[in-house]
Backbone as a printed PyTorch tensor [residue, N CA C, xyz], in Angstrom:
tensor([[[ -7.4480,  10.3050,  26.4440],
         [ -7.7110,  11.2340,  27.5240],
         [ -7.3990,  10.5220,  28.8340]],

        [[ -6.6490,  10.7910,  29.4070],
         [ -6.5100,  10.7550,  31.1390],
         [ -7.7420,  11.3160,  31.7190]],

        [[ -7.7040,  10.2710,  33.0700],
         [ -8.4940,  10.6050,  34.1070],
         [ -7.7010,  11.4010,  35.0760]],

        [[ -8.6580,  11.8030,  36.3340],
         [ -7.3870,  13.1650,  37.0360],
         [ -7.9870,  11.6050,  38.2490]],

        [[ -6.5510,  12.2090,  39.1580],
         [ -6.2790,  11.2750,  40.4270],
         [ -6.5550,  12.5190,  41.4010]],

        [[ -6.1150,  11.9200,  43.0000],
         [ -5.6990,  12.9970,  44.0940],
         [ -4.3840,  13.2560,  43.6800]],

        [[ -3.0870,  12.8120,  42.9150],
         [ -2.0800,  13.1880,  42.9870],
         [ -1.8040,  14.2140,  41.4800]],

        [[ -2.9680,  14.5350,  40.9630],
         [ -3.1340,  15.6040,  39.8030],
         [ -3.9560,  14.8960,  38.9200]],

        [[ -3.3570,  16.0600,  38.1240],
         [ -4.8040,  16.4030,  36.5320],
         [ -3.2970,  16.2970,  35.7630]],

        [[ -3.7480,  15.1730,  34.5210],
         [ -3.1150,  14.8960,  33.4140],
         [ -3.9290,  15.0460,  32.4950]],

        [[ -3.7590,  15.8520,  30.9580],
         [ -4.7140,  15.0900,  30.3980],
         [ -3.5420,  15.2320,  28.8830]],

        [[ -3.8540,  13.6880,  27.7720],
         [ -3.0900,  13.6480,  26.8310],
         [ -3.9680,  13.9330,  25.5000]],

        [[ -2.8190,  14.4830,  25.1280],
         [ -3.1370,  15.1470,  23.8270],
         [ -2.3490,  14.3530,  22.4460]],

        [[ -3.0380,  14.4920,  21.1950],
         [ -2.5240,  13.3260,  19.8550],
         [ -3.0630,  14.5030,  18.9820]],

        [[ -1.9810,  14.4070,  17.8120],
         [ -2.1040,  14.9890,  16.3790],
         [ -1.1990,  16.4930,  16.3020]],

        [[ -0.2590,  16.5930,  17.4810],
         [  0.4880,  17.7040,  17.5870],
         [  1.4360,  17.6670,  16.5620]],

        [[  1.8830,  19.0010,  15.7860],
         [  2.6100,  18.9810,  14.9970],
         [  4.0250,  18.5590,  15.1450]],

        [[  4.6320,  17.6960,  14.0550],
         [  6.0310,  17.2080,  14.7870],
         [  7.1540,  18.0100,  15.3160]],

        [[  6.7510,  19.6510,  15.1370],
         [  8.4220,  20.8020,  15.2190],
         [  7.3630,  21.2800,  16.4340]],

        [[  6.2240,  20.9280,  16.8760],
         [  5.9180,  21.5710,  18.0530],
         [  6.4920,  21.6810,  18.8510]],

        [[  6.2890,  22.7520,  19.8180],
         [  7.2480,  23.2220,  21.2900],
         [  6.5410,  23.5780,  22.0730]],

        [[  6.7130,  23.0280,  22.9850],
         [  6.1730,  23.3770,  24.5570],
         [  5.7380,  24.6970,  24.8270]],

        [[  5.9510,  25.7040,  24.2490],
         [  5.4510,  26.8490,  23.9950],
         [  4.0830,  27.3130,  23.4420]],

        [[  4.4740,  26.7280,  22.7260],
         [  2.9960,  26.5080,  21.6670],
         [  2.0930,  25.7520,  22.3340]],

        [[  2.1950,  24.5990,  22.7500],
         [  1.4410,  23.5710,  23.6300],
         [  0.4900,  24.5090,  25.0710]],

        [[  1.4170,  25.5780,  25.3110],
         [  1.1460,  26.1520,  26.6010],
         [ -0.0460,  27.1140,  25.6130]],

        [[  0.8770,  27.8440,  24.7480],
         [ -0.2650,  28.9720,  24.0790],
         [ -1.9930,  28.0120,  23.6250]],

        [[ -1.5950,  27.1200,  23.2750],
         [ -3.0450,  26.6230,  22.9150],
         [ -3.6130,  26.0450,  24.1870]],

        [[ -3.2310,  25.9000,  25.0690],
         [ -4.1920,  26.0170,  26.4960],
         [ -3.6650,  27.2820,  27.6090]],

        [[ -4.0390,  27.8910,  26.6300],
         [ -3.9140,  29.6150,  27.8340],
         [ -4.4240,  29.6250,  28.4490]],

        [[ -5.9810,  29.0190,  28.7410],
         [ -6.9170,  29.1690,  29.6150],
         [ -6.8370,  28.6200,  30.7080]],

        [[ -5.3990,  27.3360,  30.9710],
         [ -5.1810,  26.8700,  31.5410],
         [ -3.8530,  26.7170,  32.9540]],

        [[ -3.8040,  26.3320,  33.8460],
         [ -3.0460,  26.8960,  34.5900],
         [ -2.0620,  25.4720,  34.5570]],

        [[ -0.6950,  25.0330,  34.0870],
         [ -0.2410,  24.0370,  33.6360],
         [  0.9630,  24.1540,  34.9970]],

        [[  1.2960,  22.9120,  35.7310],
         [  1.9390,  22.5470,  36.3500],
         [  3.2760,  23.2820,  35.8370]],

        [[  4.2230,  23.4470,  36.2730],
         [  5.6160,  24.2860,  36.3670],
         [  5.6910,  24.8020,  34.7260]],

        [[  4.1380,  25.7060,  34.4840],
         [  4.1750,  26.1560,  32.8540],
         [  4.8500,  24.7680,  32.1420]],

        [[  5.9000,  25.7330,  30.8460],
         [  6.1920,  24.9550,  30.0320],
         [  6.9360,  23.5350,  30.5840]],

        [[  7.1310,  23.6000,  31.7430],
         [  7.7990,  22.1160,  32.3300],
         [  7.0870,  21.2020,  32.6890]],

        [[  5.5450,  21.4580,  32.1440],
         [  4.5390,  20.2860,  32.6880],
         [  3.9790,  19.8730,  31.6330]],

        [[  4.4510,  19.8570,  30.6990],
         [  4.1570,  19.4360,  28.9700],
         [  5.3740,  18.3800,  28.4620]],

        [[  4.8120,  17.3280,  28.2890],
         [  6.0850,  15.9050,  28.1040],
         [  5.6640,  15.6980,  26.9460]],

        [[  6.5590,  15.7650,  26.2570],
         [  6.1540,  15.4250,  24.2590],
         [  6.5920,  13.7980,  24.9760]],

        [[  6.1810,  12.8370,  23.6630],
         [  6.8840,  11.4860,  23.7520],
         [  7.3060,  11.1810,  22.6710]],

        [[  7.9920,  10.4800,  22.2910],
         [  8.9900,  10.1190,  20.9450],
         [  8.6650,   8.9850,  20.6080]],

        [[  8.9290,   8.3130,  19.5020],
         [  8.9900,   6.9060,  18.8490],
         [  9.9910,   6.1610,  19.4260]],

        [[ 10.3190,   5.2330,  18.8980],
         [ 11.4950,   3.9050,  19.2880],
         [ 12.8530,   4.6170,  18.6270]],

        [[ 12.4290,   5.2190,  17.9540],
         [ 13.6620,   6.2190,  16.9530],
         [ 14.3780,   7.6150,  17.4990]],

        [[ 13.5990,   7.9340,  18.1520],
         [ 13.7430,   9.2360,  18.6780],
         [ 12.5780,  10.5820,  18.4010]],

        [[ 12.2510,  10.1760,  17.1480],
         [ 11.2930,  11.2610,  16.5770],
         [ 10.1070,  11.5660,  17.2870]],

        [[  9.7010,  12.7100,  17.0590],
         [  8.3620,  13.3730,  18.1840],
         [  7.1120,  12.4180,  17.6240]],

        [[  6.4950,  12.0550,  18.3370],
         [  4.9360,  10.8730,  17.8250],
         [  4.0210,  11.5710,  17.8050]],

        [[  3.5830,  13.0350,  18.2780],
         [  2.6760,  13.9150,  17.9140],
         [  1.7900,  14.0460,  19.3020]],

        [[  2.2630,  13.3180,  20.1550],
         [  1.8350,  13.1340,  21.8970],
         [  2.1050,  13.8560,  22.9790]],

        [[  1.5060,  14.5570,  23.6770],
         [  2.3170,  14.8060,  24.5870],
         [  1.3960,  14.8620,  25.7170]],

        [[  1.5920,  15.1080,  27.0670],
         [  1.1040,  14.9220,  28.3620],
         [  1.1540,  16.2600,  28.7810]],

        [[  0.2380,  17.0160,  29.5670],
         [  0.0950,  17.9950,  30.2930],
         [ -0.5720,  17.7970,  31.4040]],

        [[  0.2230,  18.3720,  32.1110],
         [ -0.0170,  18.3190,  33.7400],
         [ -0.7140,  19.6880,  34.2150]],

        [[ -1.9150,  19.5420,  34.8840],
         [ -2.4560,  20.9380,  35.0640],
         [ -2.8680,  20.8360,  36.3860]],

        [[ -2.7920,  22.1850,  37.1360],
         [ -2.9240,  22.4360,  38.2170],
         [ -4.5440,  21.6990,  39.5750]],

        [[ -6.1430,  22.1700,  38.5310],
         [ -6.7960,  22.0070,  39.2960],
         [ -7.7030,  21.4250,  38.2530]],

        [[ -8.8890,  20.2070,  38.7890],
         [-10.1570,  20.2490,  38.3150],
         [-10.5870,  21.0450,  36.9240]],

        [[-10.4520,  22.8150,  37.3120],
         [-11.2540,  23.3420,  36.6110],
         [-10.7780,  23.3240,  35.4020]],

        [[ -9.3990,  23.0640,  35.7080],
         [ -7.8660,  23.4910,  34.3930],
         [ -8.1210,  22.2990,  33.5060]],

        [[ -8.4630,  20.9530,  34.1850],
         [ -8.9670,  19.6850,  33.7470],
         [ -9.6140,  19.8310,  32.5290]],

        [[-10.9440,  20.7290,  33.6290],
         [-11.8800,  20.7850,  32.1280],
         [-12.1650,  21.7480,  31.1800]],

        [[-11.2230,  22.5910,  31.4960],
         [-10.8810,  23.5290,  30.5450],
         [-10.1470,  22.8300,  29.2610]],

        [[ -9.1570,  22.1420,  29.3560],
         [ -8.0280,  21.3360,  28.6330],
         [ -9.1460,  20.2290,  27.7970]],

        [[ -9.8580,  19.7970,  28.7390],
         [-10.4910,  18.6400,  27.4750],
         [-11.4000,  19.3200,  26.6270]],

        [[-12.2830,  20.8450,  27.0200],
         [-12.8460,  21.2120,  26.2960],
         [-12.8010,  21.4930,  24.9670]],

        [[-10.8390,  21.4620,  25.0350],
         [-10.1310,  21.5910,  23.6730],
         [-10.2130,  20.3830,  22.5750]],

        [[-10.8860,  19.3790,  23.1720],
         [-11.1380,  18.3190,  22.1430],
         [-11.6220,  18.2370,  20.7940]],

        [[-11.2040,  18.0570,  19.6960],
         [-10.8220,  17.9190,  18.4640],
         [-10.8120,  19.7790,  18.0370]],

        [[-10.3700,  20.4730,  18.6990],
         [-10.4600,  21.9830,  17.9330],
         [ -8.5670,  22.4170,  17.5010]],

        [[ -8.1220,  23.2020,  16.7300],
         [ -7.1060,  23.5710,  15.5760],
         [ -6.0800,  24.1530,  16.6750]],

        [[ -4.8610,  23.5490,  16.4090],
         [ -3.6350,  24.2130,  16.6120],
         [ -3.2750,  23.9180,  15.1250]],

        [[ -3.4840,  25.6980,  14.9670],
         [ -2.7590,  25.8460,  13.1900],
         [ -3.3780,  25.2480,  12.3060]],

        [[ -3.3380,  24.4730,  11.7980],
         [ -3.8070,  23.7090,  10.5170],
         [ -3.9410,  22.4250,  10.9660]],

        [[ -3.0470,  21.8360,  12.5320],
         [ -3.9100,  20.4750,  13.0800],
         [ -5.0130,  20.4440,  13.9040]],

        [[ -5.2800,  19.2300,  13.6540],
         [ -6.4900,  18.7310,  14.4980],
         [ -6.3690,  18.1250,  15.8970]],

        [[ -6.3140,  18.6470,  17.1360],
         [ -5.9560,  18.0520,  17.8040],
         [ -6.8500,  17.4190,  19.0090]],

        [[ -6.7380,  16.1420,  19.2930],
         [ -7.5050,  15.2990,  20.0370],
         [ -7.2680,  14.8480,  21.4400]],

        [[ -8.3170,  15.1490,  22.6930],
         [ -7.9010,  14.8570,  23.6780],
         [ -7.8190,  15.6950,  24.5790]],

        [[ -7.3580,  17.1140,  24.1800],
         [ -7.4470,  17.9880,  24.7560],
         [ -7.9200,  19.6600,  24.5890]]])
């Protein structure tokens, strides 16, 4: 989990499915108001290229903050996802 700064609210997320899409990422925080939508969601990759199940979301305010962590360990689909 990220801490939020004055220069935004990050918070990271682990256990995302590997064919996930930024789409999906957005749908499982609807509640949330995400920096340029789907353009504020950064998957990260391995040394290989492959998706690591990580990704970063950038959200607008405080409240979006704690909306996003409230999501901590609850189901996208059949994963478990942590962090956010």
């Amino acid at each position: 989990m990220m801490s939020s700064n004055e220069e935004g609210f990050v918070v990271r997320i682990r256990g995302l499915p590997w064919a996930c899409t930024q789409e999906e990422v957005a749908s499982f925080f609807s509640d949330c108001d995400i920096v340029g939508k789907v353009n504020g969601i950064c998957f990260t990759f391995s040394k290989e290229g492959r998706p690591s199940g990580e990704a970063f979301v950038e959200l607008m305010t405080a409240e979006d903050f704690k909306n996003a962590i409230s999501k901590d360990r609850k189901y996208m689909g059949h994963r478990y996802i942590e962090g956010g």
